[in-house]
C-alpha positions as CSV (number, residue, x, y, z in Angstrom):
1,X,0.0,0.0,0.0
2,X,2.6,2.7,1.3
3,X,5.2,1.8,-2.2
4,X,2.0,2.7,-4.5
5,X,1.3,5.9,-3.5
6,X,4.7,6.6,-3.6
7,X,4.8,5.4,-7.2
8,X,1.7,7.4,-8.0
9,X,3.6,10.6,-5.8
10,X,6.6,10.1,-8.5
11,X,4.5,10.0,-11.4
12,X,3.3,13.5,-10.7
13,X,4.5,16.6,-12.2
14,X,1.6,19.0,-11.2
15,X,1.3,19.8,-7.1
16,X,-1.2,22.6,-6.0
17,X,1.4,24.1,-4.4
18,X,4.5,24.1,-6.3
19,X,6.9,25.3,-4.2
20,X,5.9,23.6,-1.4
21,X,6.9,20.3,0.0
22,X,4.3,18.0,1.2
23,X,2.0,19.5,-1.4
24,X,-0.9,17.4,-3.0
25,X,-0.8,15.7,-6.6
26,X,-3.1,17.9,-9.3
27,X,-4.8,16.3,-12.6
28,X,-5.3,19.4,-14.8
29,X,-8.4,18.2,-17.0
30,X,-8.6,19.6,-20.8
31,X,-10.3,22.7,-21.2
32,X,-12.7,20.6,-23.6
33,X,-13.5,18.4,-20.4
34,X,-13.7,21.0,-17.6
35,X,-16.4,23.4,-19.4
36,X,-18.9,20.4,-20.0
37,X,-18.1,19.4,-15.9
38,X,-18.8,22.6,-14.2
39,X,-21.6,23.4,-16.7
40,X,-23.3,19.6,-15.8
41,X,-22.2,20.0,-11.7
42,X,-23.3,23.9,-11.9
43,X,-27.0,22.9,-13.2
44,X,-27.4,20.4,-10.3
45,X,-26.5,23.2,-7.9
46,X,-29.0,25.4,-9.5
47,X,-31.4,23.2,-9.7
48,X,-31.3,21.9,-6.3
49,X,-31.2,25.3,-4.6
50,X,-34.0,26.7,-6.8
51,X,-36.0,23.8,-6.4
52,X,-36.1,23.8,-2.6
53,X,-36.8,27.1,-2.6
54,X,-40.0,27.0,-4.2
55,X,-40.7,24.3,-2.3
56,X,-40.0,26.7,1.7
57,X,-41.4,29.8,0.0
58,X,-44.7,28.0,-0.7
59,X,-45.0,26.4,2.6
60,X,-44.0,29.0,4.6
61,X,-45.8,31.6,2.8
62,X,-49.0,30.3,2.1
63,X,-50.7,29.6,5.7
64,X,-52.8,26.5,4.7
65,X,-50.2,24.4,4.0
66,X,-49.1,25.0,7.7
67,X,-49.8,21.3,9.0
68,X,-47.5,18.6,10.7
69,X,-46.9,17.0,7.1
70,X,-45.9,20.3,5.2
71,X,-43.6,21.0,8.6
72,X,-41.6,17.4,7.7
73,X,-41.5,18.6,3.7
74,X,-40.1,22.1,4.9
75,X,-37.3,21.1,7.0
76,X,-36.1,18.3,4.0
77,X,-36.2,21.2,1.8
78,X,-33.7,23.2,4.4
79,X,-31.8,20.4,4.5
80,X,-31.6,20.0,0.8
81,X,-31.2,23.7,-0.2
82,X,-28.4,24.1,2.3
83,X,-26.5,21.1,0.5
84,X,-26.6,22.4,-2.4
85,X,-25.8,26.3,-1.5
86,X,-23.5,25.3,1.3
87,X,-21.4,22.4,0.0
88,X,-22.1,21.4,-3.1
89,X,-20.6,24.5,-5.0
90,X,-16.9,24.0,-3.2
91,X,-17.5,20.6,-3.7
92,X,-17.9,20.6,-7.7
93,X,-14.9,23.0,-7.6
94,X,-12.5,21.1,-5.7
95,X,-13.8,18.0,-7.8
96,X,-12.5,19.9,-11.4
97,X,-9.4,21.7,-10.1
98,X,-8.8,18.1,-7.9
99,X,-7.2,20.7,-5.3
100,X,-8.1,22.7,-2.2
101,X,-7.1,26.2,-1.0
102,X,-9.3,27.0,2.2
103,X,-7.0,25.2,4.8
104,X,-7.3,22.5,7.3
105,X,-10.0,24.0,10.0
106,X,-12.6,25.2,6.9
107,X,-11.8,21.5,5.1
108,X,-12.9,19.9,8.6
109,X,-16.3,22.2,8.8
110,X,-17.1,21.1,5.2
111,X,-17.0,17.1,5.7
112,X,-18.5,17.9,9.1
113,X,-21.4,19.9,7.2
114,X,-22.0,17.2,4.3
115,X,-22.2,14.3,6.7
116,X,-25.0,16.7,9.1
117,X,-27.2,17.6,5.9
118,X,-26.8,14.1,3.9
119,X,-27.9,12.7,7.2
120,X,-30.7,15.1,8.0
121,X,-32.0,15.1,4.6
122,X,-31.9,11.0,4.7
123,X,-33.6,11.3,8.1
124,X,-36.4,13.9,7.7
125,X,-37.6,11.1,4.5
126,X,-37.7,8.2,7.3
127,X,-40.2,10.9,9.6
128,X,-42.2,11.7,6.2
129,X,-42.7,7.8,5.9
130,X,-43.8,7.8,9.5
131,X,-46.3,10.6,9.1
132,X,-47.6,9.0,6.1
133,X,-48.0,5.6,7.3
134,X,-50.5,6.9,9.7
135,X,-52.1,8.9,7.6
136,X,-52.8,6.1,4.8
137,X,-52.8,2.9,7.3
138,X,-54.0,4.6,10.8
139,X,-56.3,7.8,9.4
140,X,-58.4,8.2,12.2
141,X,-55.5,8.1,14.8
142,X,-54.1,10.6,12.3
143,X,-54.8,13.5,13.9
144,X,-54.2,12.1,17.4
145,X,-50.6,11.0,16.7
146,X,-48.9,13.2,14.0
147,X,-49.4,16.7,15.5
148,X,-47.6,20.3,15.0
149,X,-45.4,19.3,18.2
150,X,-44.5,15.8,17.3
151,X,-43.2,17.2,14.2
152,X,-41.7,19.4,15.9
153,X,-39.8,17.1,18.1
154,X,-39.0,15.0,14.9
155,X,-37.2,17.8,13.0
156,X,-35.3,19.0,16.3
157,X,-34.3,15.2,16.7
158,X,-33.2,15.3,13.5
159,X,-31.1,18.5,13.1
160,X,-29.5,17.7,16.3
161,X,-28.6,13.8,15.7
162,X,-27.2,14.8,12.3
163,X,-25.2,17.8,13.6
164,X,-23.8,15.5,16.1
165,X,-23.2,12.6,14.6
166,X,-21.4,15.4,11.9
167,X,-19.1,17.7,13.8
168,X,-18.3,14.5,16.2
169,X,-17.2,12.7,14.2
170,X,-14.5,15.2,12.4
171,X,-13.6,17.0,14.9
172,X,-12.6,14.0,17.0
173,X,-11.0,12.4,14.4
174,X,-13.2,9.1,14.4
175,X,-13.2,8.9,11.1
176,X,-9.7,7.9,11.5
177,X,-9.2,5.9,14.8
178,X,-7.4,3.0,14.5
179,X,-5.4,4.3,10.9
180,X,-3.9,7.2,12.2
181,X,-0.3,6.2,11.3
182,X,-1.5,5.3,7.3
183,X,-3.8,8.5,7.6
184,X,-0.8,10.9,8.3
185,X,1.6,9.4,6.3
186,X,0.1,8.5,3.1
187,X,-3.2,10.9,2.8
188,X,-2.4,14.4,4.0
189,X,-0.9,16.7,1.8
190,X,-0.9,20.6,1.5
191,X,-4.2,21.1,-1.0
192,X,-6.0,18.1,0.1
193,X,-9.3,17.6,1.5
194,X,-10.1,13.9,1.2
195,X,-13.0,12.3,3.1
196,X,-10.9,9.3,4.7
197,X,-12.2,7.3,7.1
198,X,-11.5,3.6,8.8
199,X,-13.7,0.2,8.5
200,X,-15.4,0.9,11.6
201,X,-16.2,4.6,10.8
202,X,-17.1,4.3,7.3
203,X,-19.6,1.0,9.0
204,X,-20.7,2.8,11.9
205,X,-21.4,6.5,10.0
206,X,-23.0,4.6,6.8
207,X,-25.2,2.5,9.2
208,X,-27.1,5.4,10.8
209,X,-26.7,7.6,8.2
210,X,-28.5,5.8,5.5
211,X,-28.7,1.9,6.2
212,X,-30.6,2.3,9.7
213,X,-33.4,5.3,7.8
214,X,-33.1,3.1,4.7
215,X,-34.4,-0.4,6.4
216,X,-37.1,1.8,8.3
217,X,-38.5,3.6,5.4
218,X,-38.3,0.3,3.0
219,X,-40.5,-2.1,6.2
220,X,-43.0,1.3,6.4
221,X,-43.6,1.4,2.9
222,X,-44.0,-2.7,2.3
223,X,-46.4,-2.4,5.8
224,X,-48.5,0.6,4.1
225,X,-48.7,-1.8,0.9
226,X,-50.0,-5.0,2.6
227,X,-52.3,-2.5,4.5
228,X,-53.8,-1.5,0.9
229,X,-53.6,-5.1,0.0
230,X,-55.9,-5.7,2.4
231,X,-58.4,-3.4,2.2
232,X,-58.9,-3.5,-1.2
233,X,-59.9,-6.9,-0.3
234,X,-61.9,-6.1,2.1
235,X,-63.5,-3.5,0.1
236,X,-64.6,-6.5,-2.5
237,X,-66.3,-8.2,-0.1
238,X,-68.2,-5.3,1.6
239,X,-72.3,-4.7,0.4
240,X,-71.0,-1.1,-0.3
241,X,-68.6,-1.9,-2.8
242,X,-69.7,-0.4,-5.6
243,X,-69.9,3.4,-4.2
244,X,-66.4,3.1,-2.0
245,X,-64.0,0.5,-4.6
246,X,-63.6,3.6,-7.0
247,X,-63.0,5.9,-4.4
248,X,-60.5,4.1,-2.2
249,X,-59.3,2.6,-5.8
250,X,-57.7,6.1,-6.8
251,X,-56.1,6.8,-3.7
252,X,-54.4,3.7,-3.3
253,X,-53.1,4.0,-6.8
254,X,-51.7,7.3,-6.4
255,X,-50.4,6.2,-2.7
256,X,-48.6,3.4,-4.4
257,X,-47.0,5.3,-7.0
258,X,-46.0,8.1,-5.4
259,X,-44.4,5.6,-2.2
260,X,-42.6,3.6,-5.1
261,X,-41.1,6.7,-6.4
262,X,-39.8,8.0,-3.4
263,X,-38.4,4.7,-2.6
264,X,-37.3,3.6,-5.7
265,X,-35.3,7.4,-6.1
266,X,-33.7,7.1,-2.7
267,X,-32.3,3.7,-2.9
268,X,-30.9,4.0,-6.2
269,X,-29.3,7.1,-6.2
270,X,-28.0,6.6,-2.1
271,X,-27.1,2.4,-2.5
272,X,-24.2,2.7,-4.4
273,X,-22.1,5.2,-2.7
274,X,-22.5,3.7,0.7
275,X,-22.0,0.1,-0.5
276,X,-18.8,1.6,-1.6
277,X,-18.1,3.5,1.3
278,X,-18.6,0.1,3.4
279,X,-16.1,-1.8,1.3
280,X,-13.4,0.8,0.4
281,X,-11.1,-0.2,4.0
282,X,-12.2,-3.6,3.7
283,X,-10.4,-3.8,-0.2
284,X,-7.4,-1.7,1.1
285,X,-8.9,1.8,-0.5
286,X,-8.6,0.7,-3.8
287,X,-11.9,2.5,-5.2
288,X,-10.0,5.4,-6.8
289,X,-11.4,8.7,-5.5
290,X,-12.4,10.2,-8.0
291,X,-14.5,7.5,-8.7
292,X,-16.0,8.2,-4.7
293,X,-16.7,11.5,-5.7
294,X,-19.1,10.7,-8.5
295,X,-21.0,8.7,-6.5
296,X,-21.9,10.8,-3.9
297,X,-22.8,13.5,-6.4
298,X,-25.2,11.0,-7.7
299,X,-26.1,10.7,-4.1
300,X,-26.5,14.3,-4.1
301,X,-28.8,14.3,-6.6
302,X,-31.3,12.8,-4.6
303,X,-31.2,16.3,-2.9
304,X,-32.3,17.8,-6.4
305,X,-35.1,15.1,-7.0
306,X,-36.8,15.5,-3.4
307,X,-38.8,19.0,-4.3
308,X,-40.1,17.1,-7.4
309,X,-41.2,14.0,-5.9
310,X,-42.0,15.5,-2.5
311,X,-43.6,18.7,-4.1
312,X,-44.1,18.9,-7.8
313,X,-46.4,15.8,-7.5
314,X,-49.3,17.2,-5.7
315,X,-51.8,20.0,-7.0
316,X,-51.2,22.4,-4.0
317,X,-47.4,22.9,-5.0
318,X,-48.1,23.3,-9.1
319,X,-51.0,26.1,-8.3
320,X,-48.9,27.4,-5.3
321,X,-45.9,27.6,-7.8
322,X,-47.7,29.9,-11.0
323,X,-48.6,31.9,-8.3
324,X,-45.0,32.7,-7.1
325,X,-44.0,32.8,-10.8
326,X,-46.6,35.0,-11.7
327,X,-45.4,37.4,-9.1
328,X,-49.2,37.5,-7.5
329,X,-46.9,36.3,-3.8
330,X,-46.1,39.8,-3.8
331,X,-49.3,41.8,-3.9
332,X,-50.2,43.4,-1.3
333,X,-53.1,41.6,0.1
334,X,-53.0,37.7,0.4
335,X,-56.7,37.2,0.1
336,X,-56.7,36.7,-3.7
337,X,-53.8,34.2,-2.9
338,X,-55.9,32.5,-0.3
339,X,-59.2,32.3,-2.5
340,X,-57.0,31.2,-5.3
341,X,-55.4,28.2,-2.8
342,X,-58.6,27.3,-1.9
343,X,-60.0,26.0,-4.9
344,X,-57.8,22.8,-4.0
345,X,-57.4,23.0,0.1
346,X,-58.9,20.2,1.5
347,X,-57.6,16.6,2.4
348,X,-56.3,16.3,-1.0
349,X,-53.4,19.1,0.2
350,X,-52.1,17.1,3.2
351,X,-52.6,13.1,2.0
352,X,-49.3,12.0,0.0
């Protein structure tokens, strides 16, 4: 291990720093390739801050979406839009110029920030599943259960578990215990900011930051389709069939489509990073990092995705949003907005 990276340190001829010893290795991509990567990386940033954006303006502004579901859907889109303002901008640059120049303390804040919101954002879609497996399975306990404080309580166990489970592990250098010696002499370099971490940190961080929510959101959605299963049954065999099947018919297609797609999304953009991330120390780090990178910005991705398949699928957000574009948000009285809104308030605005 050691004797490669000194073979690949040899084969260098480009350092970030030049005239500096102990300075990192820098690939210099064509011109031809670096144009197409920052204008491909720079759209996902736009559209994942935008996106988001629309989707906290229209809950926060518009005061009937205030409910304990909407509350969940605001603090993902937080989550989101700060991972795409926050890190994902240094991130695509440091991935093109393969250096960076903010120093040691800012390159600790900005792992410690990505594992907080990729964590949060992973969370806050386990507490959405919760609040919508009582809303499809458990409706008239509904009310009862998923109130304005229990959300609240969710999304302040959230930020805080992420945050801690973020800075902690950083800051204390877990993400190194055990390989300090390789760590230090083989990974750090002036103009580096590498994500490095040991077998039991890159098990232990990938197991609560996406296996753990992962495994809770997959057993909610198979219980809330059995659930369905069984009352569509039920429904065949009840004298009221004929009035109730079509109703209960249309919401448990759209249930299933929309839980499908928000599962199906998740796992397939998420999985492959954090299989890698499991097996990289167990393989002796040989996943080149570069390779790494691109799979958590498809990761990231899932970041852009959330406002459409959390947001741009229901009614309430495509009115709410050609009323923002149309500029009527910023009249000066909100009644026309309301009256406008509540053409489609009802229980279609709050059910997934």
């Amino acid at each position: 291990m050691n004797s490669s990276y000194t073979e690949k340190k040899l084969e260098i001829t480009d350092f970030c720093y030049e005239y500096l010893n102990g300075s990192c290795p820098k690939f210099v991509y064509p011109l031809f390739l670096k144009m197409p990567l920052y204008l491909f990386f720079g759209s996902v940033v736009i559209l994942t801050v935008f996106g988001n954006l629309f989707v906290i303006i229209t809950v926060v502004h518009f005061k009937q979406l205030h409910m304990p579901t909407n509350f969940l859907v605001l603090s993902l889109a937080v989550t989101d839009l700060l991972l795409g303002a926050l890190y994902m901008p240094l991130f695509m640059v440091q991935f093109v110029e393969t250096c960076w120049y903010l120093g040691t303390v800012y390159c600790k804040i900005h792992h410690s920030v990505v594992i907080m919101l990729a964590t949060a954002s992973i969370i806050n879609l386990s507490f959405i599943s919760i609040d919508r497996y009582y809303a499809v399975c458990h409706p008239l306990l509904y009310h009862s259960k998923i109130t304005s404080s229990v959300s609240l309580i969710m999304i302040v166990f959230c930020w805080t578990f992420s945050g801690a489970i973020g800075f902690i592990i950083i800051f204390l250098e877990l993400n190194i215990l055990g390989v300090e010696e390789f760590y230090y002499e083989n990974i750090v370099c002036e103009g580096g900011c590498v994500m490095f971490q040991s077998a039991a940190s890159s098990t232990a961080s990938s197991a609560f930051s996406f296996y753990i929510p992962g495994v809770v959101m997959l057993s909610i959605y198979m219980k809330i389709f059995r659930v369905a299963k069984k009352q569509a049954k039920s429904i065949q065999d009840s004298k009221c069939k004929n009035n109730i099947k079509s109703v209960l018919s249309k919401e448990e297609k759209k249930a299933t489509k929309t839980l499908a797609v928000v599962l199906g999304v998740f796992l397939s953009l998420w999985t492959p990073f954090f299989i890698c991330n499991v097996m990289s120390p167990f393989i002796g780090y040989a996943i080149p990092p570069v390779s790494m990178d691109m799979l958590a910005w498809t990761g990231f991705m899932n970041s852009t995705c959330n406002p459409i398949v959390y947001a741009f699928f229901y009614k309430w957000f495509r009115k709410a949003f050609r009323i923002i574009i149309s500029g009527q948000i910023f009249q000066w009285t909100v009644r026309l907005n309301s009256l406008k809104l509540n053409s489609f308030h009802g229980s279609k605005m709050t059910k997934p």
